[in-house]
C-alpha positions in Angstrom: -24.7 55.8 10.4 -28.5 55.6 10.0 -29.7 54.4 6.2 -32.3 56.9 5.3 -35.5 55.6 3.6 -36.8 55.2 0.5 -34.3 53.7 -1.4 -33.4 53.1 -5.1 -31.7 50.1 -5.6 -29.1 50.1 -8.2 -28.6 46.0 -9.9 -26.0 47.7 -12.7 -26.0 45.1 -16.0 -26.1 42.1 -13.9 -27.4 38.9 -15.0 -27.1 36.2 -12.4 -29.9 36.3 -9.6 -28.0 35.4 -7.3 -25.3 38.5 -7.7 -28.4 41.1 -7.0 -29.7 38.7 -3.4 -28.6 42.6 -1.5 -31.4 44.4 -3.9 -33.7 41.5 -3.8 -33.6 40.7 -0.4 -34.9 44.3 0.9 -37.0 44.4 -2.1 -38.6 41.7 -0.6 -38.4 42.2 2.8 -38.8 46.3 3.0 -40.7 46.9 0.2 -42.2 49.6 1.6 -38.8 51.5 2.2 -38.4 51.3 -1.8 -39.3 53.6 -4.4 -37.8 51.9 -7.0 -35.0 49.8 -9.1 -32.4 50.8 -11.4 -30.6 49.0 -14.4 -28.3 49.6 -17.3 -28.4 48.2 -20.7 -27.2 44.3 -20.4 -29.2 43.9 -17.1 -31.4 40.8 -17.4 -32.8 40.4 -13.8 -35.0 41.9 -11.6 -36.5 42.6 -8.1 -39.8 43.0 -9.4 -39.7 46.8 -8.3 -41.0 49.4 -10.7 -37.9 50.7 -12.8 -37.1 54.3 -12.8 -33.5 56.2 -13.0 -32.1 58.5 -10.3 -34.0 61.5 -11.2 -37.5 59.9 -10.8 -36.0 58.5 -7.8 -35.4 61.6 -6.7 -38.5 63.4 -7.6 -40.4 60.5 -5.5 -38.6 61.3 -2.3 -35.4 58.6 -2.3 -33.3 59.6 0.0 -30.4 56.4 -0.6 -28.9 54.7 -3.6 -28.2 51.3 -3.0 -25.9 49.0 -4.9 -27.6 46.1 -4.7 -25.3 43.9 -6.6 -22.2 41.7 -5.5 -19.6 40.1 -8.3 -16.8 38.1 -7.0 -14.4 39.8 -4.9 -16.9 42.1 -3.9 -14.9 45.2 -5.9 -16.6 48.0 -7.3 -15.9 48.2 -11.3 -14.9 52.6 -12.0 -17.9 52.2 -15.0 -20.6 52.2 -12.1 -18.6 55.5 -10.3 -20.4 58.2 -12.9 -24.4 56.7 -11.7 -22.6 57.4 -8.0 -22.1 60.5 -8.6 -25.0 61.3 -10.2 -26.8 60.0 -7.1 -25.2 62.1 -4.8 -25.5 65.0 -6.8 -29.6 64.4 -6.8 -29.5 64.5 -2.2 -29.1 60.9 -1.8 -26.7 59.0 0.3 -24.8 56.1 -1.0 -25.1 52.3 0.6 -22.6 49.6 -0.5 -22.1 46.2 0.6 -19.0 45.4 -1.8 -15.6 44.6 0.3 -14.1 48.0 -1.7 -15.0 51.0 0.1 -16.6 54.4 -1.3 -14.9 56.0 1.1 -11.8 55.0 -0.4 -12.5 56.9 -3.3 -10.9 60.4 -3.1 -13.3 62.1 -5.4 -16.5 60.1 -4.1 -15.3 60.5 -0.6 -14.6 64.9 -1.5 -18.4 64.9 -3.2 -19.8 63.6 -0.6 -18.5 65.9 1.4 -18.8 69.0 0.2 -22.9 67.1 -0.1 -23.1 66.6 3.2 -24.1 63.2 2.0 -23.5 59.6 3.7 -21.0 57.1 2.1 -22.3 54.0 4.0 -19.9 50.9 3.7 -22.1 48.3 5.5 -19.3 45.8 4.7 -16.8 47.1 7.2 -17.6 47.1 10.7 -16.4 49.8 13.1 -16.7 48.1 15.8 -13.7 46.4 17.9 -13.7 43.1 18.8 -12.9 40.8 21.2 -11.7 37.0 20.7 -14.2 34.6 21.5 -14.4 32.8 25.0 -17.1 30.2 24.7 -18.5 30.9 27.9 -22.2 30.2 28.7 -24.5 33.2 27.6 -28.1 33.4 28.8 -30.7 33.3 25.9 -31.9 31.0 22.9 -30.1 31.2 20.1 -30.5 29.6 16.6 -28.3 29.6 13.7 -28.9 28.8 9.9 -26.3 26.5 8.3 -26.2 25.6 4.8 -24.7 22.8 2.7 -23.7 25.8 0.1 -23.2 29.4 0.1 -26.1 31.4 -1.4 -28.9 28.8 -0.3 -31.5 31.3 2.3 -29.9 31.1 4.9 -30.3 34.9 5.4 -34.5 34.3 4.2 -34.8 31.4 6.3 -33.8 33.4 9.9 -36.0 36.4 8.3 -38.9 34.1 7.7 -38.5 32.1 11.3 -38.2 35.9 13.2 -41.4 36.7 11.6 -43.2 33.6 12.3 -42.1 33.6 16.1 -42.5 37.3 16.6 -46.3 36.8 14.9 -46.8 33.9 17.5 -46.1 36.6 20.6 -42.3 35.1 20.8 -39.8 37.3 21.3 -37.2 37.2 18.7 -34.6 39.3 17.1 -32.6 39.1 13.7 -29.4 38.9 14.2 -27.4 40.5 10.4 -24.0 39.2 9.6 -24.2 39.9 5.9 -24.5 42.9 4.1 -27.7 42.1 2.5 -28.9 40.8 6.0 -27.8 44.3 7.5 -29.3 46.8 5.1 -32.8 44.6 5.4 -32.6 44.4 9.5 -30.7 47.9 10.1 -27.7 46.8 12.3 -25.4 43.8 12.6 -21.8 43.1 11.6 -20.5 41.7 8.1 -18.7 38.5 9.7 -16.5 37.9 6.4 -14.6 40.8 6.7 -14.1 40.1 10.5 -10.5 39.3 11.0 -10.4 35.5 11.8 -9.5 35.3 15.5 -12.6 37.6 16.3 -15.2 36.0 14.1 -16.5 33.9 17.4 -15.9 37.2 19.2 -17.9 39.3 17.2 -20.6 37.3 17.2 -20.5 36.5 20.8 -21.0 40.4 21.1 -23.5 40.5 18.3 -25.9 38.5 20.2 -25.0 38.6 23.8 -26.6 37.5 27.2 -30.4 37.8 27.0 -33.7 37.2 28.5 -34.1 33.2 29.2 -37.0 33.1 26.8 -35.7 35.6 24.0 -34.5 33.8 21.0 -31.9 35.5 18.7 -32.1 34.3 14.8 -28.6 34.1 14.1 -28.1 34.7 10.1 -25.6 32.2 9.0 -22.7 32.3 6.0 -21.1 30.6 4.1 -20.6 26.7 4.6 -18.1 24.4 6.3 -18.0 22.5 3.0 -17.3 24.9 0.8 -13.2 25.8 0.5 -13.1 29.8 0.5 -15.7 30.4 3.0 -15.9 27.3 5.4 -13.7 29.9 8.2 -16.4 32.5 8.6 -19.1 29.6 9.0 -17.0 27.8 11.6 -16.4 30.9 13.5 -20.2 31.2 13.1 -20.6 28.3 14.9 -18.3 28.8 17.6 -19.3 32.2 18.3 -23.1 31.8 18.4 -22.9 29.1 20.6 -26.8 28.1 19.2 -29.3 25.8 21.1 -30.7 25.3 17.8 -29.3 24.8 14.0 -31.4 24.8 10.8 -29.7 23.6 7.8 -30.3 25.3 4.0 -30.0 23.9 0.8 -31.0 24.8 -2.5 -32.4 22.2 -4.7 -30.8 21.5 -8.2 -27.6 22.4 -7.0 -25.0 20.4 -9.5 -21.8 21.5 -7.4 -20.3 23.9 -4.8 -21.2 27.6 -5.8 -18.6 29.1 -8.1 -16.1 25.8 -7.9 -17.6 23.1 -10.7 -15.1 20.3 -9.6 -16.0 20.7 -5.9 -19.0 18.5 -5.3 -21.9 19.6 -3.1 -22.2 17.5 0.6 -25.3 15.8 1.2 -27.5 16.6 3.7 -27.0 14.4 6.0 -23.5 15.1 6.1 -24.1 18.8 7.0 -26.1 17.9 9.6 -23.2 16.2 11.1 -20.7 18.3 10.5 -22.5 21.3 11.6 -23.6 19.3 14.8 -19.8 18.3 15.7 -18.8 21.7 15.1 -21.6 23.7 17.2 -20.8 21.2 20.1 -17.4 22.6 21.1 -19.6 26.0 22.4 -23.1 24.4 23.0 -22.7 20.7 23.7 -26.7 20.5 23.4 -27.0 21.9 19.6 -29.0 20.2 17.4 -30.3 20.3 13.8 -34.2 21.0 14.3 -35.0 21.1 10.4 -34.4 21.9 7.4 -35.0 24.8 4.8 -35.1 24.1 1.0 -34.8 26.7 -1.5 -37.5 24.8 -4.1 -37.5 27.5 -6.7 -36.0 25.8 -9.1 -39.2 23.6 -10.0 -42.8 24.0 -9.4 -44.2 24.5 -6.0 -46.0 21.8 -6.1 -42.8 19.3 -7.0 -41.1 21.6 -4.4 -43.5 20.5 -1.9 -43.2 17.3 -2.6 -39.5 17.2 -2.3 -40.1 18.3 1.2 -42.6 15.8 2.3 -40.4 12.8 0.7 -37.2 14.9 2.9 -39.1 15.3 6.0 -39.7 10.9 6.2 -36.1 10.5 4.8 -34.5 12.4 7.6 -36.9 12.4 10.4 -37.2 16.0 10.7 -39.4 18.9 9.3 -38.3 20.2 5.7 -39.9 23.1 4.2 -39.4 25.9 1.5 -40.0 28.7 3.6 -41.4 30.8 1.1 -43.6 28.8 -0.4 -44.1 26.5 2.8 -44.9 27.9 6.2 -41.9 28.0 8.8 -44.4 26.7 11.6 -43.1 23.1 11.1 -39.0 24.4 11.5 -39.8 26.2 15.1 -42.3 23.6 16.6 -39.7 21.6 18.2 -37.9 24.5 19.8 -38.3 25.0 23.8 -39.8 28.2 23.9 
């Protein structure tokens, strides 16, 4: 299914920045395929995208309402099915990235319908898959890793694709997240990949290549946190990547969602993540590091990256505030 542009993006009430990174990452990263953002009372965040409901959106030319927000479990509450409808009613096609599909839903799934209008559950791929064979693909390949979920990972390959495709590299983003799909307009959500074909899928999602083509491999997840640690090991496996840059968010107090789970340090990712990579790519290696620094200043951000950068040996940058230039330099291109 193609995702028409302009979109409205739809955060509901929700008030954790992190549960609206789907609306905020292609608000970000597309802004020019968005007309607007939508919120109900209770909502205390923002993309930054002028607010308008789904008549203005409609008037303006939106062709596709996007429900840009994620709550654990990925389900989609009945009180947000009424703004659905409305949408569809006004021409637009639906986008979700929640593991509950709108297709699923007999009287979304008949509106739409009789609308001639797209229910598009980037979640679920359609693809089949194949298990993974480890075997020797031609092609660069990199892969963010992070010592949480939720740290830019998915920001940190967009940022690195730019960078390399503005230096005359040639380099493609490689989606396995919702959010990561709806920005780059393919890929395959890895988590809900059965686990013997996560390596598989992504073996297929970024296969044999030109020599000097690097594919930015979007990572999830972490191999230190409990619920998610599978999908980023079959990660791993199945990208078989040349290089790995680690993500971490700074201020972290604990694992994401799990306050008695404490985070790793980074050092420890970088081994972990190396020892895992090995078994596909005995060559991986951790190139750098990415810090998500927003939780103080820039200029204490920077700071935090110059003290990492002597501490570890190895570039660390905010790659929003920072440029990525530092990350790719050691890579053989």
């Amino acid at each position: 299914m193609i995702i028409q542009a302009p979109y409205l993006v739809f955060l509901g009430d929700a008030t954790d920045k992190l549960s609206i990174k789907m609306a905020q990452g292609v608000a970000d990263w597309r802004t020019q395929h968005c007309v607007g953002e939508m919120s109900v009372s209770g909502c205390s965040v923002t993309t930054g995208l002028k607010q308008m409901d789904i008549t203005t959106a409609a008037s303006l030319g939106a062709k596709t309402f996007v429900l840009g927000f994620a709550n654990s479990g990925g389900y989609l509450e009945p009180k947000w099915l009424p703004y659905i409808r409305t949408a569809l009613r006004a021409g637009m096609d639906v986008v979700s990235g929640l593991h509950d599909r709108l297709i699923d839903i007999d009287d979304i799934r008949l509106l739409a319908t009789q609308l001639n209008k797209q229910l598009i559950d980037i979640r679920h791929p359609q693809a089949k898959f194949q298990t993974g064979t480890g075997v020797k693909r031609s092609g660069k390949r990199l892969l963010t890793v992070g010592t949480d979920c939720s740290v830019g990972k998915m920001y940190t390959s967009l940022a690195i694709e730019k960078h390399l495709q503005a230096s005359g590299v040639s380099a493609t983003i490689k989606a396995t997240g919702q959010c990561g799909i709806l920005i780059a307009g393919e890929g395959v959500a890895i988590d809900c990949v059965a686990s013997d074909f996560i390596s598989g899928a992504v073996e297929q999602l970024s296969p044999s290549t030109k020599a000097a083509h690097w594919d930015i491999i979007e990572g999830q997840g972490s191999l230190s946190h409990p619920a998610f640690a599978g999908v980023s090991l079959g990660l791993l496996h199945g990208a078989q990547p040349d290089a790995l840059i680690v993500c971490h968010a700074l201020g972290r107090s604990h694992m994401r969602g799990l306050p008695e789970q404490s985070l790793p340090t980074i050092q420890q990712t970088i081994a972990n993540n190396e020892q895992a990579a090995r078994l596909t790519n005995p060559n991986a290696t951790v190139i750098g590091v990415s810090v998500n620094t927003s939780s103080v200043s820039k200029e204490e951000g920077v700071a935090y990256c110059e003290r990492l950068t002597e501490a570890l040996g190895m570039p660390c940058v905010d790659p929003l505030r920072m440029s990525v230039g530092a990350l790719v330099a050691g890579l053989p291109l």
